[in-house]
C-alpha positions in Angstrom: 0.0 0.0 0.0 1.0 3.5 -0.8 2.7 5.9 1.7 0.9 8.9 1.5 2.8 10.9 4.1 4.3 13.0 2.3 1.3 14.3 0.3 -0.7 17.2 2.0 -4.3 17.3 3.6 -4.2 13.9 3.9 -6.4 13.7 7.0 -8.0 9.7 7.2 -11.5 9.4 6.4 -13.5 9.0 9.6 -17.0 8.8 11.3 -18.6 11.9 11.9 -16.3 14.5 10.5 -17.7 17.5 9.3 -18.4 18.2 5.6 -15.7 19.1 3.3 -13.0 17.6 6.4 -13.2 13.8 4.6 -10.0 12.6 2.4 -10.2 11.7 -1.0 -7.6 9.9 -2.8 -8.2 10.4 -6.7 -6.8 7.7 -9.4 -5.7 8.6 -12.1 -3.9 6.1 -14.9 -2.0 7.9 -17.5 -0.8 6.8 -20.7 0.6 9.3 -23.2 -1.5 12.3 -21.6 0.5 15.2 -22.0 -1.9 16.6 -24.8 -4.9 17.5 -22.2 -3.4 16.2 -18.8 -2.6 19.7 -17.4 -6.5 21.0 -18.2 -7.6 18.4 -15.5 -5.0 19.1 -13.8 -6.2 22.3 -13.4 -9.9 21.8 -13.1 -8.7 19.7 -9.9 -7.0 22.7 -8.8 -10.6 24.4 -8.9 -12.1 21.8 -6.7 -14.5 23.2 -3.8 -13.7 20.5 -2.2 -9.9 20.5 -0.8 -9.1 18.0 1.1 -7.6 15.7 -1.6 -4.5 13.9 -3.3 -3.2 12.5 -6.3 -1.7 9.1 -6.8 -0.9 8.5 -10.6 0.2 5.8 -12.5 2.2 6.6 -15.2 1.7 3.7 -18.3 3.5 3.6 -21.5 5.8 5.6 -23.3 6.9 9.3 -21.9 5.7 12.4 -24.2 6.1 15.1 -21.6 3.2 14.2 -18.9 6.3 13.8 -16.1 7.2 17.7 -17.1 3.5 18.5 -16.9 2.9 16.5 -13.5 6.8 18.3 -11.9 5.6 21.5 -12.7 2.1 22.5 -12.5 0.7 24.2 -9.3 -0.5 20.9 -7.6 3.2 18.7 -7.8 2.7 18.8 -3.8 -0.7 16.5 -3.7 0.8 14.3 -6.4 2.3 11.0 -5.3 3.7 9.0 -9.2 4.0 5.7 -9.5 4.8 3.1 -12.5 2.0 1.5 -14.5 2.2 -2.3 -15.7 2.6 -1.1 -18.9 -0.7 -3.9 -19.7 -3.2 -1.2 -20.6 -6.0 1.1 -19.3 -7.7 -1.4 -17.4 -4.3 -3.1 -15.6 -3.1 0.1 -14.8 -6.6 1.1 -12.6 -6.3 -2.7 -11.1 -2.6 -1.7 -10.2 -3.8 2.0 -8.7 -6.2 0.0 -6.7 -3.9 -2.3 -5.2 -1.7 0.1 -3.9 -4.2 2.9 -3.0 -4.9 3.5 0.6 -8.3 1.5 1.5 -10.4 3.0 4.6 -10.5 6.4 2.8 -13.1 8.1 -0.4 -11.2 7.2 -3.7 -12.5 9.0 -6.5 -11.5 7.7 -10.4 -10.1 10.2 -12.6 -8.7 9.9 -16.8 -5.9 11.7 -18.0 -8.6 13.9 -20.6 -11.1 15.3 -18.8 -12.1 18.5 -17.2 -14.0 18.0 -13.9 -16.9 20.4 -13.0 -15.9 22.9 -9.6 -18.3 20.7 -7.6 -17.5 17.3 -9.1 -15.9 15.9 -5.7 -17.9 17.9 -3.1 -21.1 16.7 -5.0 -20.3 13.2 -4.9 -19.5 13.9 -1.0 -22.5 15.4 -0.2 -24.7 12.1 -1.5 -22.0 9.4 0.4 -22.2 11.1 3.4 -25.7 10.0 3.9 -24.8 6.3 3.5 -24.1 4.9 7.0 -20.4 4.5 7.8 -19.7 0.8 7.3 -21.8 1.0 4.1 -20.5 0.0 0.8 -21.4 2.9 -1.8 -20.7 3.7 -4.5 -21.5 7.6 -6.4 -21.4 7.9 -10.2 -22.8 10.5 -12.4 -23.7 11.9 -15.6 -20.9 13.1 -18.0 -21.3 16.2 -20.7 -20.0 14.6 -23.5 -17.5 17.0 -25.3 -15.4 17.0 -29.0 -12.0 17.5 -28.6 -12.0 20.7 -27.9 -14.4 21.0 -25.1 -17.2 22.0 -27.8 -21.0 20.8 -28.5 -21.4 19.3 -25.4 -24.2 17.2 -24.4 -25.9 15.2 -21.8 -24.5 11.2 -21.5 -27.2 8.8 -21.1 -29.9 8.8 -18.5 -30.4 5.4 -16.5 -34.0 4.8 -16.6 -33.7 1.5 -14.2 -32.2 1.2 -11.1 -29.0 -0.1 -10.9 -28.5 -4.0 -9.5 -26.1 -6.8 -9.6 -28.5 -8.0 -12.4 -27.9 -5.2 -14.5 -24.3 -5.5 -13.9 -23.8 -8.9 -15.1 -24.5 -7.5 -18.1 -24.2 -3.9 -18.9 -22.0 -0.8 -17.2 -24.0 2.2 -16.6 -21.2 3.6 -14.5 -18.5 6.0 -15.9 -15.4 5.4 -14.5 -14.3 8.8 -14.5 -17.5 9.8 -12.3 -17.6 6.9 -9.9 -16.3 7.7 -6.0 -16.3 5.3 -3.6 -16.9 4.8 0.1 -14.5 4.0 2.6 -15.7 1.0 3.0 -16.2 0.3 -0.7 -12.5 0.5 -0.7 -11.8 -1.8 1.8 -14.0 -4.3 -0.1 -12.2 -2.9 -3.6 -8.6 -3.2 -2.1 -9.6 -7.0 -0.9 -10.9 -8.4 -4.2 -8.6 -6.4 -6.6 -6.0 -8.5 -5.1 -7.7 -11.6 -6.1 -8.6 -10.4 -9.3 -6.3 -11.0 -12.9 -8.1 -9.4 -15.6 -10.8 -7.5 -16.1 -12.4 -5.8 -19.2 -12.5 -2.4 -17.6 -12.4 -0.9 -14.6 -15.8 0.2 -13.6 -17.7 -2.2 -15.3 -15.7 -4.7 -12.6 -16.3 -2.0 -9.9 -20.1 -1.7 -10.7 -20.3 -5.2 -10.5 -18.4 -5.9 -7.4 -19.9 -3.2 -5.0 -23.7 -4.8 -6.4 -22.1 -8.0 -6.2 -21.5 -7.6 -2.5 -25.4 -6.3 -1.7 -23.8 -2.3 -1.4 -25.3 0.9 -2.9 -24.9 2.6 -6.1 -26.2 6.5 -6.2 -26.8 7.9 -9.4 -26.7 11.6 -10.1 -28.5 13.0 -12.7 -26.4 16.2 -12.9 -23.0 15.7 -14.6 -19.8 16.1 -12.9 -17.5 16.8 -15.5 -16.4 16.9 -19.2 -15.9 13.9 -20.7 -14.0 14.7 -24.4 -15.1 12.0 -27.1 -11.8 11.8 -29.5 -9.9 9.0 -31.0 -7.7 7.9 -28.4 -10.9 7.3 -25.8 -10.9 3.1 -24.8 -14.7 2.6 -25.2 -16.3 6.4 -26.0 -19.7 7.7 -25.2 -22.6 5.3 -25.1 -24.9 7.0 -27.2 -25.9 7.5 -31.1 -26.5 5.4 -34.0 -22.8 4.9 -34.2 -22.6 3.5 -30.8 -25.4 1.2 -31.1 -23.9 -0.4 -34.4 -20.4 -1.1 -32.5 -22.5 -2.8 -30.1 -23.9 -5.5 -32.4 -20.8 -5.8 -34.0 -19.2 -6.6 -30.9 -22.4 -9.1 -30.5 -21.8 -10.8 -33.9 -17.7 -10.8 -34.0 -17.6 -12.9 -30.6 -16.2 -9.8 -28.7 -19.1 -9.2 -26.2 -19.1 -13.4 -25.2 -15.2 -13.2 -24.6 -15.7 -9.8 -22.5 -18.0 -12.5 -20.6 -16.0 -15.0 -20.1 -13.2 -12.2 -18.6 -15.7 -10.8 -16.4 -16.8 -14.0 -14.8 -13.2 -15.3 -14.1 -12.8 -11.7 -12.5 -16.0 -12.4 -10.3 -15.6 -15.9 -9.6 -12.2 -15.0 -8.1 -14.2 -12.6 -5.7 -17.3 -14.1 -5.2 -16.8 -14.9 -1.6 -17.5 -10.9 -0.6 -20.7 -11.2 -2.3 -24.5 -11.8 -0.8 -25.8 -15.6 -1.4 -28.1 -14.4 -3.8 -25.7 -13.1 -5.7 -22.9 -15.8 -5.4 -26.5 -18.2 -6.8 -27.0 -15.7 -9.8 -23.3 -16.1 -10.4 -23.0 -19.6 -10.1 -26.7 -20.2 -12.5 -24.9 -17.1 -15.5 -21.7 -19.4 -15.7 -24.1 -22.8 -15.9 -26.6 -20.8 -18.5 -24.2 -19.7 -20.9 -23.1 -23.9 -21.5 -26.5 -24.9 -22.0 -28.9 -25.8 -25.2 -30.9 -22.7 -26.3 -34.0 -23.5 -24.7 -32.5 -24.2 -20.8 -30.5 -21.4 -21.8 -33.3 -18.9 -22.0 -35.1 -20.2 -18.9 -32.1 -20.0 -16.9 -31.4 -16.6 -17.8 -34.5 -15.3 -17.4 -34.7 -17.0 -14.0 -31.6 -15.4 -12.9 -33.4 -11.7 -13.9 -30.2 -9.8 -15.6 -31.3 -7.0 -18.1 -30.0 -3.9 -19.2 -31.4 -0.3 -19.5 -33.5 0.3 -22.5 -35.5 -2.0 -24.4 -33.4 -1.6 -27.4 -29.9 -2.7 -25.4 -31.8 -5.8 -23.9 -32.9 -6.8 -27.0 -29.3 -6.7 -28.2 -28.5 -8.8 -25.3 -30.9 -11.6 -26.2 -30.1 -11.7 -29.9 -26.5 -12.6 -28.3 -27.9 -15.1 -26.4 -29.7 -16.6 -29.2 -26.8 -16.5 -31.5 -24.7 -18.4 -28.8 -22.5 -15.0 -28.5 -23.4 -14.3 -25.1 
């Protein structure tokens, strides 16, 4: 675990402290970011919320981000450390192994701009969640072009968020989720035991459900989320976003991001509620099965997505044997 003693305001999350006192340790992976890394460096800077550090994880090739990180403004609340060099996803897994459970971790990318009240927002909702709660806050996004321009509202999430759900579908933005202290005690626990994963919050959304905790949903977004070439999976909306989802159907890319996530969750499914370790157990049986017992089992164990339109994606996938 990380030795964060030499980072500032790093007061330890605990019971009953007054609003705007709790510490949050933000996440952020970096791999060639030197392009837009010191805007969110900067809209960090203009948090309202101040009781915060850094830890980043520095991935890939170097293309100026250390320069950017050494001199801007906040170099004293930034504690660097050195990615697997495995990708986007291993490099969160490897932030969360070393990150200091017991305290609010907030996930950040290299590209964004966060909003002034993106932290102290998502502090205001967990605070109501009883102490010992797992939690876990995650927001709308405006979706930006490159420049910051034409932004627009991600997508709403017109069902409430579940374990079921999760099996299936991410609703949860990584660069908007913050988590409970003791959401990171569970995290730190079960990233240890975990190899790959698709991508970070979809394992994240998953686990915390998994384990019977609480997911909050704003509806207000928190920050600025640029769509541009370089982004991993991109905004979840359009015409163009639905037909890259039923090509990942039909190519076999959605069953083998299946197959990834239930290694990941089998590996952890000891932290999670009976029910859930049973709709576990049934998904990995379904998905072997003839078409007919297939269906029933899947429909038994209740997963879904969001809209009509993305479930019925998700059946055609089962039908096709994709899924």
């Amino acid at each position: 675990m990380l030795d964060m003693s030499r980072t500032r305001r790093n007061r330890a999350a605990r019971p009953g402290a007054p609003r705007g006192a709790q510490a949050v340790t933000i996440l952020m992976a970096v791999h060639r970011g030197a392009r837009h890394l010191e805007a969110q460096l900067d809209s960090l800077a203009a948090q309202t919320h101040r009781n915060w550090h850094l830890v980043v994880s520095m991935d890939g090739p170097e293309d100026g981000a250390s320069e950017i990180l050494d001199r801007h403004p906040i170099r004293d609340r930034i504690l660097r450390v050195d990615g697997p060099n495995r990708g986007s996803a291993a490099n969160f897994l490897h932030l969360m192994r070393q990150g200091p459970a017991g305290t609010f971790w907030a996930f950040c990318d290299q590209d964004d701009v966060w909003l002034p009240h993106k932290l102290a927002a998502a502090l205001e909702r967990l605070e109501t969640v009883p102490w010992n709660r797992v939690a876990m806050y995650h927001s709308r996004s405006l979706v930006t072009d490159d420049a910051l321009g034409s932004p627009r509202l991600s997508a709403a999430r017109p069902r409430q968020a579940s374990f079921s759900n999760a099996l299936v579908q991410n609703i949860a933005g990584g660069n908007t989720i913050v988590l409970t202290p003791a959401a990171t005690r569970l995290v730190h626990a079960a990233v240890q035991e975990t190899g790959e994963v698709v991508v970070h919050d979809w394992w994240l959304y998953q686990l915390i459900t998994g384990a019977g905790g609480l997911v909050l949903h704003d509806d207000a977004p928190g920050l600025l989320y640029r769509q541009h070439g370089g982004n991993l999976i991109g905004a979840n909306t359009g015409l163009r976003a639905r037909a890259r989802r039923l090509r990942l159907v039909l190519d076999g890319t959605y069953r083998r991001w299946m197959e990834v996530n239930l290694a990941a969750l089998q590996a952890s499914a000891r932290h999670f509620t009976p029910e859930n370790r049973h709709r576990l157990r049934r998904l990995a049986l379904a998905r072997r099965q003839p078409l007919a017992a297939r269906l029933r089992m899947l429909r038994e164990i209740g997963i879904h997505r969001q809209t009509q339109l993305a479930s019925s994606v998700m059946w055609l996938s089962v039908l096709l044997g994709r899924f």
